[in-house]
C-alpha positions, 0 to 999 in steps of 0.5 A: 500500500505504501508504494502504490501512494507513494508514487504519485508523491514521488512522481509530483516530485520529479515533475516539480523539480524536472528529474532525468528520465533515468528517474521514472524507471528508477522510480518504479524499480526502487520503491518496491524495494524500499518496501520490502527492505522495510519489511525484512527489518520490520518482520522480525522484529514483529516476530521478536516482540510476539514471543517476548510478550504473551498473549497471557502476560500482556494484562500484567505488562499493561497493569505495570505500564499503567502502575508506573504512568498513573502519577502523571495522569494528574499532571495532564488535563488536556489527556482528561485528567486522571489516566488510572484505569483502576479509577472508575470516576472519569475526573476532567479536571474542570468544576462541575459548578456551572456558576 
């Protein structure tokens, strides 16, 4: 999906800066290439992060994150206020006191 938009990107840039002809074959040869570059680098590592964390251990990796980002969530109105998710009172940090 990348490179098929990234083409016209690529295309309008040849055009706005009068490339060579030796660009459009270029062009269309080596964006698929950085594509799957891209992905050989990509595949891996998704492969990597999989094992690592299990489907099982990701309710307690995301309760550590949360443990350790909890504080912050004060510090942050414009996120909604708290970012507890062990809070089931949803503060905005605003009154409710419309006077």
């Amino acid at each position: 999906m990348v490179p098929i938009f990234s083409l016209p990107v690529f295309g309008a840039y040849g055009r706005a800066f009068t490339a060579d002809q030796l660009f459009w074959p270029l062009l269309i040869f080596l964006v698929p290439l950085v594509a799957i570059t891209a992905s050989a680098f990509a595949l891996p590592l998704a492969v990597a992060i999989v094992y690592l964390f299990l489907a099982k251990r990701t309710k307690d990796i995301i309760l550590y994150l949360n443990s350790i980002f909890a504080p912050f969530g004060h510090w942050a109105p414009a996120w909604g206020g708290r970012l507890s998710i062990f809070s089931t009172k949803r503060t905005t940090g605003y009154s409710e006191d419309s006077s």
